[in-house]
mmCIF entry with sequence, helices, sheets and N, C-alpha, C, O atoms, coordinates in Angstrom:
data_MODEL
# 
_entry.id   MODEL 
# 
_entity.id                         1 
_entity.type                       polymer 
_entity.pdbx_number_of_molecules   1 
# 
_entity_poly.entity_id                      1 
_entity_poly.type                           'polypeptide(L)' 
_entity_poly.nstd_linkage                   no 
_entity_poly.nstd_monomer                   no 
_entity_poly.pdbx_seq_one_letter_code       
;(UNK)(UNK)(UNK)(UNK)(UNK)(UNK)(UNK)(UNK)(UNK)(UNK)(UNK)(UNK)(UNK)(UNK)(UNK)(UNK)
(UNK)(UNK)(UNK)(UNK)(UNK)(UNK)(UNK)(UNK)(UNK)(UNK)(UNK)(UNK)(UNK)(UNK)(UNK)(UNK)
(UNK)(UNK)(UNK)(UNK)(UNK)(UNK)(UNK)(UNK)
;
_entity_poly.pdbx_seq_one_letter_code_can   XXXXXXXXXXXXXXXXXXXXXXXXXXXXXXXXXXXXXXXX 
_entity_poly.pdbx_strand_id                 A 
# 
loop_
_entity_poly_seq.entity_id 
_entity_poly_seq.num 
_entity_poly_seq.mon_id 
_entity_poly_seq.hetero 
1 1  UNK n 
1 2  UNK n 
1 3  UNK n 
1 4  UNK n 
1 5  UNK n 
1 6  UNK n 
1 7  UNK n 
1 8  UNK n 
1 9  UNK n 
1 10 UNK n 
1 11 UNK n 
1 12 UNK n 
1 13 UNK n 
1 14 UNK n 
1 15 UNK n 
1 16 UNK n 
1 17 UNK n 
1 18 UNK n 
1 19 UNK n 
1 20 UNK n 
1 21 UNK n 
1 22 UNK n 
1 23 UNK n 
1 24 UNK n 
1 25 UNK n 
1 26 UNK n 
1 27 UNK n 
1 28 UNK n 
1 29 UNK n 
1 30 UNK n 
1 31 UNK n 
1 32 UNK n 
1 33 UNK n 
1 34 UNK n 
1 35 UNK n 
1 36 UNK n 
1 37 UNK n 
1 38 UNK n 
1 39 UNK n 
1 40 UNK n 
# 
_struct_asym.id          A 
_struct_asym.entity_id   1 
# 
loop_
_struct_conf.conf_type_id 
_struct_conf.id 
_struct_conf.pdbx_PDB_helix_id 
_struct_conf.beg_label_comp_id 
_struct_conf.beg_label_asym_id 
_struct_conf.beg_label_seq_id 
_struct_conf.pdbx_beg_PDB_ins_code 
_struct_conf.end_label_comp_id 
_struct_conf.end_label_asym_id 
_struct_conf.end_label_seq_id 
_struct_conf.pdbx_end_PDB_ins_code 
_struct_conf.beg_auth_comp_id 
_struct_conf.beg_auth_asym_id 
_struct_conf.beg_auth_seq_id 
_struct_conf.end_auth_comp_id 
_struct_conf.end_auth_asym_id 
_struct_conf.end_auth_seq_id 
_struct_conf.pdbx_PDB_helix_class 
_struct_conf.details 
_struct_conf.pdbx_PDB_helix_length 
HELX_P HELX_P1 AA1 UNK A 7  ? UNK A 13 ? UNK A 7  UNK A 13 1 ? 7 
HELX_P HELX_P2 AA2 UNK A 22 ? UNK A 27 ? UNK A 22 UNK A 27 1 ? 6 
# 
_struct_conf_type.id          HELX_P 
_struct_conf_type.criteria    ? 
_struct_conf_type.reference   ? 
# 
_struct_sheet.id               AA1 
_struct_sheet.type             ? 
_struct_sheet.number_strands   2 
_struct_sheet.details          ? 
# 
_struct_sheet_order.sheet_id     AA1 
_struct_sheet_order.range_id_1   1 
_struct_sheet_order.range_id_2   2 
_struct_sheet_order.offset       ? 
_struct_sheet_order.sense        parallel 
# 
loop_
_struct_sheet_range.sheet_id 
_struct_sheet_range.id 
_struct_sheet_range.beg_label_comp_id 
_struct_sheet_range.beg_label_asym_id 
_struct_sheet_range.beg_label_seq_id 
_struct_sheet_range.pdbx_beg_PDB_ins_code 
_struct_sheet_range.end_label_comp_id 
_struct_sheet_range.end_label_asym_id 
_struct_sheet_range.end_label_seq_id 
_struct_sheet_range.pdbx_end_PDB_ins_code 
_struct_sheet_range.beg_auth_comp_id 
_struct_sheet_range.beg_auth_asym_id 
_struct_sheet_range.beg_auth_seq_id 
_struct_sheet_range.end_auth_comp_id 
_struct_sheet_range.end_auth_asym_id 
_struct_sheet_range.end_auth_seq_id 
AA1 1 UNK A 2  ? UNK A 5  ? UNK A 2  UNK A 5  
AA1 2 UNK A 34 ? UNK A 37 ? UNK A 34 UNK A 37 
# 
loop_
_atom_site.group_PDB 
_atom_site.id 
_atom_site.type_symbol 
_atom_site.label_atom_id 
_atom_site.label_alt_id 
_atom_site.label_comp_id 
_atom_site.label_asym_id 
_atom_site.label_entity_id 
_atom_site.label_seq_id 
_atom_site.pdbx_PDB_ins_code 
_atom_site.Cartn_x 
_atom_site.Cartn_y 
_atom_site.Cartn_z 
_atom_site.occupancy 
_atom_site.B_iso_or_equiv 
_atom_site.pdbx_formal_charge 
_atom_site.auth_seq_id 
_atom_site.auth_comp_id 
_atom_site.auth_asym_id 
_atom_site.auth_atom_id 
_atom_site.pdbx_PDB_model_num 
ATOM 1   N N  . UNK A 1 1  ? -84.251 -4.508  30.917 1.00 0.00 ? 1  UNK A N  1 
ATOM 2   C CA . UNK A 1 1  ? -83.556 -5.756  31.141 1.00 0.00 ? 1  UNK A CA 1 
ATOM 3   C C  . UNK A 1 1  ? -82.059 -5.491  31.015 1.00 0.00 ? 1  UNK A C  1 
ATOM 4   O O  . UNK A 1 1  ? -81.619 -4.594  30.296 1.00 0.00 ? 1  UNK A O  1 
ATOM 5   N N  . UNK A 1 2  ? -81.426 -6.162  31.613 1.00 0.00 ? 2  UNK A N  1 
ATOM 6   C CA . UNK A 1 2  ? -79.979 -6.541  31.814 1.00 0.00 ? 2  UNK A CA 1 
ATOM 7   C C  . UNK A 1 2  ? -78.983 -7.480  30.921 1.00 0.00 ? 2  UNK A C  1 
ATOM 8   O O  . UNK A 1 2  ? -78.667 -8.667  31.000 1.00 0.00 ? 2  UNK A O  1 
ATOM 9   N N  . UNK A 1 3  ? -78.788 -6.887  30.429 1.00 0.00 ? 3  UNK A N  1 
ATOM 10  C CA . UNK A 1 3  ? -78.259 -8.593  29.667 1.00 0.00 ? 3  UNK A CA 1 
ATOM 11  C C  . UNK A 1 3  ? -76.530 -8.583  29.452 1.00 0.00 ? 3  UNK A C  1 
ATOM 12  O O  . UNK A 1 3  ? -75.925 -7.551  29.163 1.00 0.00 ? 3  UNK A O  1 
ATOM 13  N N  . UNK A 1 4  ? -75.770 -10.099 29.673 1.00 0.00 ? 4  UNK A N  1 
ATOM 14  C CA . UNK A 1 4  ? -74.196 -9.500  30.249 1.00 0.00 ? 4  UNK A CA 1 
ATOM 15  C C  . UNK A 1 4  ? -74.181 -10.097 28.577 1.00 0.00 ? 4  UNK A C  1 
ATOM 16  O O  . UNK A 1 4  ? -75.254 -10.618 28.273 1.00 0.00 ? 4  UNK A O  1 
ATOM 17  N N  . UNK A 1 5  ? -73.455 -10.095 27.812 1.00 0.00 ? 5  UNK A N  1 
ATOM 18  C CA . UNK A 1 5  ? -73.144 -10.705 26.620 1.00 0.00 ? 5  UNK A CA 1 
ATOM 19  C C  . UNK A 1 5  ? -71.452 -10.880 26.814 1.00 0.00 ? 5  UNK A C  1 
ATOM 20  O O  . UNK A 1 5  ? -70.677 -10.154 27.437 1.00 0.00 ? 5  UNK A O  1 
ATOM 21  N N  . UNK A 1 6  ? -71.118 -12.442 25.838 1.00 0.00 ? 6  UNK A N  1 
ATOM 22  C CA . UNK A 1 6  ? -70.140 -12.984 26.135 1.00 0.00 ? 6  UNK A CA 1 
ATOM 23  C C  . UNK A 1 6  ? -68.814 -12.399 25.110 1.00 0.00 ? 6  UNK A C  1 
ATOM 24  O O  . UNK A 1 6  ? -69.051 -11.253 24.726 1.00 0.00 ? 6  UNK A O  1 
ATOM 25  N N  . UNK A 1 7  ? -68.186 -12.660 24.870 1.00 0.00 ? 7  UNK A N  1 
ATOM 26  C CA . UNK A 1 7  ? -67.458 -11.645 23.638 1.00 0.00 ? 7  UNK A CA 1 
ATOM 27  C C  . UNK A 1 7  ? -67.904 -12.688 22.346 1.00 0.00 ? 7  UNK A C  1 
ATOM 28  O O  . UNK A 1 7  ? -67.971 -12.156 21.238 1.00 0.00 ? 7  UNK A O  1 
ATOM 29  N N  . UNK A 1 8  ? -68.123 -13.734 22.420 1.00 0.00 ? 8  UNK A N  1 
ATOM 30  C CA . UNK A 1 8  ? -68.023 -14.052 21.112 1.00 0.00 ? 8  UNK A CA 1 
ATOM 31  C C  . UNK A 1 8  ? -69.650 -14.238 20.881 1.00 0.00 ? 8  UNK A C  1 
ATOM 32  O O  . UNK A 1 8  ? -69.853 -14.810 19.810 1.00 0.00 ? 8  UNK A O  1 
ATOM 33  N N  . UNK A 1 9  ? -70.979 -13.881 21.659 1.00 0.00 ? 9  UNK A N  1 
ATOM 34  C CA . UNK A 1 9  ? -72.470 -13.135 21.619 1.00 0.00 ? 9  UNK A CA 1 
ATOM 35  C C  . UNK A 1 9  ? -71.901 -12.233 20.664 1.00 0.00 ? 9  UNK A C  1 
ATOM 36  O O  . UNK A 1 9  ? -71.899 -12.508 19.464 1.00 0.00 ? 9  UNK A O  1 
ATOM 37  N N  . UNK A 1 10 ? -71.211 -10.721 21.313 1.00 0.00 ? 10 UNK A N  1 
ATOM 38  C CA . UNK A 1 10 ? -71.127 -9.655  20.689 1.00 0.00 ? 10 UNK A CA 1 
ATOM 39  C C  . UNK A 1 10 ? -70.784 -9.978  19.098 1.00 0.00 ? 10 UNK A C  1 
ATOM 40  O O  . UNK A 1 10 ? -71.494 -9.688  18.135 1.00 0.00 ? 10 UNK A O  1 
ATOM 41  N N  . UNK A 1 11 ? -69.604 -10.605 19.086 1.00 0.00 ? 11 UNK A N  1 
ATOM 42  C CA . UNK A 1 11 ? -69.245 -10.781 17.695 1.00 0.00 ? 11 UNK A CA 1 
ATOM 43  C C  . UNK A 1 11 ? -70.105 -11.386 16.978 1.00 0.00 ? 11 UNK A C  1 
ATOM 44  O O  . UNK A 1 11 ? -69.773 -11.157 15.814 1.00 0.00 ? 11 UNK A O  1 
ATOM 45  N N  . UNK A 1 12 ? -71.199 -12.152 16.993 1.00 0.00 ? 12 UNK A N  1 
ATOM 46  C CA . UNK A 1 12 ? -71.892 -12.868 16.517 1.00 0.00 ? 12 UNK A CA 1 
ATOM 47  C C  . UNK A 1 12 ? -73.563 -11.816 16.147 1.00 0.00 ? 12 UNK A C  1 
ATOM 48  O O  . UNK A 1 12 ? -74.493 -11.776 15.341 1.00 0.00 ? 12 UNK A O  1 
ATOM 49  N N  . UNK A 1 13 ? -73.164 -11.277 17.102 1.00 0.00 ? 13 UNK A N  1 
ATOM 50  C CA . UNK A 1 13 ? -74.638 -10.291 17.033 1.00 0.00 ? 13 UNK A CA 1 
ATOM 51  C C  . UNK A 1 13 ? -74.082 -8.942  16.133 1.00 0.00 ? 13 UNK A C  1 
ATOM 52  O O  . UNK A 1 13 ? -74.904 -8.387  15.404 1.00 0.00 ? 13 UNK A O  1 
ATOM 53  N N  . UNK A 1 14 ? -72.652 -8.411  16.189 1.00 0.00 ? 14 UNK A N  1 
ATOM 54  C CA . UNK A 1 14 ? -72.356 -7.444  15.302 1.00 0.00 ? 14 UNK A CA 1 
ATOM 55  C C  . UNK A 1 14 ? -71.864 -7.669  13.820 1.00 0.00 ? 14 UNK A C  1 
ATOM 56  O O  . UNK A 1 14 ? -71.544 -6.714  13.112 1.00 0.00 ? 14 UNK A O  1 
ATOM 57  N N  . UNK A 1 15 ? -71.807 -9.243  13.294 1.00 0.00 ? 15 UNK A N  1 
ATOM 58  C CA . UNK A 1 15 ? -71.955 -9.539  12.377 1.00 0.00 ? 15 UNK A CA 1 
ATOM 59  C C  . UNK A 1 15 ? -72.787 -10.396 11.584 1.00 0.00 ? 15 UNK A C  1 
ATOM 60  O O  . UNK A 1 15 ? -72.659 -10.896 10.466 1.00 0.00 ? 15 UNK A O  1 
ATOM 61  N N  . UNK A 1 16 ? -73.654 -10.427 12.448 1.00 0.00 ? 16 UNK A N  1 
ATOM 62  C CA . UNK A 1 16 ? -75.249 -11.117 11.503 1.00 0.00 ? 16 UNK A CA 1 
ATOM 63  C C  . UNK A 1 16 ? -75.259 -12.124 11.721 1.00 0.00 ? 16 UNK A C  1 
ATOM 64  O O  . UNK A 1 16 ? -76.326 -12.703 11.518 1.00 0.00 ? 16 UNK A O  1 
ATOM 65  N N  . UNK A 1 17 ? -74.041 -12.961 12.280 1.00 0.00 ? 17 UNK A N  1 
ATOM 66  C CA . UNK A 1 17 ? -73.806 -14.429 12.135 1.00 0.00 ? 17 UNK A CA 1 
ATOM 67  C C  . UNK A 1 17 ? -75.005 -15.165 12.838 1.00 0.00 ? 17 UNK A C  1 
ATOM 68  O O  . UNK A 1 17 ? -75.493 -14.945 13.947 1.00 0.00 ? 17 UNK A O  1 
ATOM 69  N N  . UNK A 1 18 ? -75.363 -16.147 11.841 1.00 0.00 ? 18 UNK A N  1 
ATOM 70  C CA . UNK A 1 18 ? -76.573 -17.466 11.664 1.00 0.00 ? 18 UNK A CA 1 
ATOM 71  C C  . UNK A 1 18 ? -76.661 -18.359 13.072 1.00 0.00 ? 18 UNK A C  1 
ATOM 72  O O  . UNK A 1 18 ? -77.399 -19.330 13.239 1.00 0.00 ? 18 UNK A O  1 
ATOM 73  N N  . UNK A 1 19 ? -75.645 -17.747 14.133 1.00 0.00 ? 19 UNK A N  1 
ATOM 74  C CA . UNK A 1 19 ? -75.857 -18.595 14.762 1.00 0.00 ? 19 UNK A CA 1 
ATOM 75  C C  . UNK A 1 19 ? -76.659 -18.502 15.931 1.00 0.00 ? 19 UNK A C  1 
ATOM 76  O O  . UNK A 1 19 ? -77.295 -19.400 16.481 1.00 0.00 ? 19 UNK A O  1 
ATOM 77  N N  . UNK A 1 20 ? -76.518 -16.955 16.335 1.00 0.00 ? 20 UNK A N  1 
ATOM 78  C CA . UNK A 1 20 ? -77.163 -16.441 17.336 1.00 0.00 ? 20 UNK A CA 1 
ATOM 79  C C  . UNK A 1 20 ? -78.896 -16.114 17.000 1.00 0.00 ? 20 UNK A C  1 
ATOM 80  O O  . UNK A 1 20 ? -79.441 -15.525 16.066 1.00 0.00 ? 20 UNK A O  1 
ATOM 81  N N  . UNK A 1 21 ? -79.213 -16.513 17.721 1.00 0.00 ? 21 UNK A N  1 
ATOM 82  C CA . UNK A 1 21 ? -81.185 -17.331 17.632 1.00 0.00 ? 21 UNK A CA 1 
ATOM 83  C C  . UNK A 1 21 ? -81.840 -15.293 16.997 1.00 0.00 ? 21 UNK A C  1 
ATOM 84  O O  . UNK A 1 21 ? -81.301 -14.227 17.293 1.00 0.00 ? 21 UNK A O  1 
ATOM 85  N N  . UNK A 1 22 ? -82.624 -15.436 16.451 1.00 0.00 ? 22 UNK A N  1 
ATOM 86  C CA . UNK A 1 22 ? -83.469 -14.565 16.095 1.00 0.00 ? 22 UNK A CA 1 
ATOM 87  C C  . UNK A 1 22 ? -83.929 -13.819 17.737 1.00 0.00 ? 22 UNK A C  1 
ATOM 88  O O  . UNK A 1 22 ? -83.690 -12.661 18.080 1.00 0.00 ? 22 UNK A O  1 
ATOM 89  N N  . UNK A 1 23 ? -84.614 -14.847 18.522 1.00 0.00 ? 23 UNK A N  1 
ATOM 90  C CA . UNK A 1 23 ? -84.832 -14.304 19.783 1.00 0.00 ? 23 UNK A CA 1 
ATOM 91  C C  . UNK A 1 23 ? -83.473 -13.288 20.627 1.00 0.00 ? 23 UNK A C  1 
ATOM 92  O O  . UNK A 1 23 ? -83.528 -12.102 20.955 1.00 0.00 ? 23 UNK A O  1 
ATOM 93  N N  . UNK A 1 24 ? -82.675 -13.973 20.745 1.00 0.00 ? 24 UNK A N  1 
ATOM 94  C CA . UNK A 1 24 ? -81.586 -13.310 21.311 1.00 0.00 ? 24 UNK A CA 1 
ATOM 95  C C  . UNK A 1 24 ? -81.133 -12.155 20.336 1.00 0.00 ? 24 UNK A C  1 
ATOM 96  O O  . UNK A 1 24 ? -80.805 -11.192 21.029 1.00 0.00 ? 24 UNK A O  1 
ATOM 97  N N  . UNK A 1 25 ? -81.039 -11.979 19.461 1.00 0.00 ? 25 UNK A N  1 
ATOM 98  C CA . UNK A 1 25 ? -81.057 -10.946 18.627 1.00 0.00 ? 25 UNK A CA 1 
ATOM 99  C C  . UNK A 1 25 ? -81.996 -9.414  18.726 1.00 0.00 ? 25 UNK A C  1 
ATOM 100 O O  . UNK A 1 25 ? -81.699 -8.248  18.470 1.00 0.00 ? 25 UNK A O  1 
ATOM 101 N N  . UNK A 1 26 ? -83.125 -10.013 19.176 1.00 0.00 ? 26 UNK A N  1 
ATOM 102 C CA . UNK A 1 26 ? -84.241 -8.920  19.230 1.00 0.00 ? 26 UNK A CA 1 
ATOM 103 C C  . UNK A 1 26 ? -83.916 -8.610  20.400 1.00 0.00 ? 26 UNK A C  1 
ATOM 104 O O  . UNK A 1 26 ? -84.004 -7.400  20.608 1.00 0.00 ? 26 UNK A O  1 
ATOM 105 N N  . UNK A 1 27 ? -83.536 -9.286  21.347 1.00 0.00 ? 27 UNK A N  1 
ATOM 106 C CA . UNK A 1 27 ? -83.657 -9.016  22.902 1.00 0.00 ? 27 UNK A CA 1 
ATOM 107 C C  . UNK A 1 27 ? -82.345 -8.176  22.825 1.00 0.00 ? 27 UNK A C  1 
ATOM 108 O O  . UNK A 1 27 ? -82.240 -7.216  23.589 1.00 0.00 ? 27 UNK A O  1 
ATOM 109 N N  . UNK A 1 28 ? -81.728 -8.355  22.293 1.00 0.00 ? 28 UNK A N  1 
ATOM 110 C CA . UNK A 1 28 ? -80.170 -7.168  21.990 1.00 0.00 ? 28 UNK A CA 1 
ATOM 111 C C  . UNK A 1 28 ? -80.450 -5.994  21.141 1.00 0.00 ? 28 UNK A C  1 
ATOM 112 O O  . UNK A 1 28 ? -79.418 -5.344  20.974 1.00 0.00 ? 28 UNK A O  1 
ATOM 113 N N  . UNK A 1 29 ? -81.156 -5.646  20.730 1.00 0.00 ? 29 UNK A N  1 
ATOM 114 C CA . UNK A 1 29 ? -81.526 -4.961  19.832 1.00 0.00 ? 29 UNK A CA 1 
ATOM 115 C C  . UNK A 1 29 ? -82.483 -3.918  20.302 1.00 0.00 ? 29 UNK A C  1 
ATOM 116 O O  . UNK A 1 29 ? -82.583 -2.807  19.781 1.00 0.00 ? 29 UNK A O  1 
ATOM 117 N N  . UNK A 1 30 ? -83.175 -4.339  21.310 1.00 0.00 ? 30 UNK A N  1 
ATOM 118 C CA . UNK A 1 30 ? -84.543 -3.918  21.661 1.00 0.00 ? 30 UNK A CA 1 
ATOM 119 C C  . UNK A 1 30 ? -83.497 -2.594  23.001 1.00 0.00 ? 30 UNK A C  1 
ATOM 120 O O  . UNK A 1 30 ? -82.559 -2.833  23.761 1.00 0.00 ? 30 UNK A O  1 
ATOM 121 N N  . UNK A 1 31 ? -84.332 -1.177  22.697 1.00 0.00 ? 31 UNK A N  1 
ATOM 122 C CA . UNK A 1 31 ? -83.647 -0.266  22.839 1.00 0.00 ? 31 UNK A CA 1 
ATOM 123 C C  . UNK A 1 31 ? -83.900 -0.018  24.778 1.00 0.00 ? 31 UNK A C  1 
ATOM 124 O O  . UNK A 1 31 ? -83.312 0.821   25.460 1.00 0.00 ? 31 UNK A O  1 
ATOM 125 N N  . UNK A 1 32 ? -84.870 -0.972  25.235 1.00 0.00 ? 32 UNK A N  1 
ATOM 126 C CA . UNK A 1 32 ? -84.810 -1.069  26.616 1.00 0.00 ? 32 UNK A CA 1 
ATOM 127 C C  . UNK A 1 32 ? -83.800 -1.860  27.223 1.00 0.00 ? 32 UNK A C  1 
ATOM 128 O O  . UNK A 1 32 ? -83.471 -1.791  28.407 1.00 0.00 ? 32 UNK A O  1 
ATOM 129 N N  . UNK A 1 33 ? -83.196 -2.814  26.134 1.00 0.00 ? 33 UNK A N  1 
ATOM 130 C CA . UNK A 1 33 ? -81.808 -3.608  27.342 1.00 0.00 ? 33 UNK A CA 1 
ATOM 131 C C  . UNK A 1 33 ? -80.822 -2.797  27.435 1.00 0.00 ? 33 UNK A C  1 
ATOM 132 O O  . UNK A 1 33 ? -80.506 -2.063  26.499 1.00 0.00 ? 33 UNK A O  1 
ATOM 133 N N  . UNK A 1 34 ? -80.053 -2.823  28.846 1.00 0.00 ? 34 UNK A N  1 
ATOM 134 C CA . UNK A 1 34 ? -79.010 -2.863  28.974 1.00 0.00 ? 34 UNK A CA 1 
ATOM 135 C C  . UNK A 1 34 ? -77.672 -3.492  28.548 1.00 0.00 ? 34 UNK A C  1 
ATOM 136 O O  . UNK A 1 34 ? -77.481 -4.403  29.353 1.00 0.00 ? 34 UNK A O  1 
ATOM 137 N N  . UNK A 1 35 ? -76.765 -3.451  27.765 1.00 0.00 ? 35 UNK A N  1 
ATOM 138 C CA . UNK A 1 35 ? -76.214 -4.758  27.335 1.00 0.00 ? 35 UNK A CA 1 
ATOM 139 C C  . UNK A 1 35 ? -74.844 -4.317  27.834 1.00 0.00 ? 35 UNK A C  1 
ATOM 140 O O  . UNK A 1 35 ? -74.382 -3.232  27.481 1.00 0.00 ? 35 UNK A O  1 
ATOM 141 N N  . UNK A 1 36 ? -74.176 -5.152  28.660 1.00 0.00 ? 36 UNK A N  1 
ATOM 142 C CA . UNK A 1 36 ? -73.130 -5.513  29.263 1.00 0.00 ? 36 UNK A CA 1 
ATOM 143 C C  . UNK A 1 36 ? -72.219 -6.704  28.285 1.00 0.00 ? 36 UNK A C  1 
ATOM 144 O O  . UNK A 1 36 ? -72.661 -7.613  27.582 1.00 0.00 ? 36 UNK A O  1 
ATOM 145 N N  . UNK A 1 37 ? -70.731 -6.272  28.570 1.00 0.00 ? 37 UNK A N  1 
ATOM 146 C CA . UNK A 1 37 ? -70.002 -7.484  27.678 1.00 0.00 ? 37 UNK A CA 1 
ATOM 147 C C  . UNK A 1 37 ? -69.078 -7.721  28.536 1.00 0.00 ? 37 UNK A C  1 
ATOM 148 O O  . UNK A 1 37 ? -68.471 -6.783  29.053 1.00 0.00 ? 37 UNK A O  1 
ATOM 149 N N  . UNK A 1 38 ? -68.794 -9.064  28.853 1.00 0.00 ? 38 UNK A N  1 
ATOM 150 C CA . UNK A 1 38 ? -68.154 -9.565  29.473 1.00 0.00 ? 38 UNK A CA 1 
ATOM 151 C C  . UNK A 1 38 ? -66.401 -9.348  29.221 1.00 0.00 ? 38 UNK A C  1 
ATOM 152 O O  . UNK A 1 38 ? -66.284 -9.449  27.999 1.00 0.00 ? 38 UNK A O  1 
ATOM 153 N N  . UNK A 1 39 ? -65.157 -9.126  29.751 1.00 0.00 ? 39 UNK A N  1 
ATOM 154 C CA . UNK A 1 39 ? -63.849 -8.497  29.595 1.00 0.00 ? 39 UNK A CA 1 
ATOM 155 C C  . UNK A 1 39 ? -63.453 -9.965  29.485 1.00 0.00 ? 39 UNK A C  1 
ATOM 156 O O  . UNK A 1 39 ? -62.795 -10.011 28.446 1.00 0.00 ? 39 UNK A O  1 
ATOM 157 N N  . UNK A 1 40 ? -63.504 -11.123 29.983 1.00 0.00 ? 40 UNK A N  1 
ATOM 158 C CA . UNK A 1 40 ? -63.040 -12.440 29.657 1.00 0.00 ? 40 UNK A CA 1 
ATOM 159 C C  . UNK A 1 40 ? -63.583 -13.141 28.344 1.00 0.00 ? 40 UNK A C  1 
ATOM 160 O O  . UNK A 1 40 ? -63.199 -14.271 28.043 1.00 0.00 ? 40 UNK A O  1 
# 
């Protein structure tokens, strides 16, 4: 999978923060995505 992440996804996923869903977390995590970050 593909996944574009937004800059403030990234920040949220590289600091644990409560806000980003458990699901979206695994799906970032999971060593088959692709993860793309958006420059805007």
């Amino acid at each position: 999978m593909k996944l574009l992440l937004d800059t403030h996804i990234w920040l949220w996923y590289l600091l644990g923060d409560e806000r980003l869903s458990l699901q979206l977390q695994t799906v970032i995590s999971d060593p088959n995505t692709e993860l793309w970050r958006s420059s805007n």
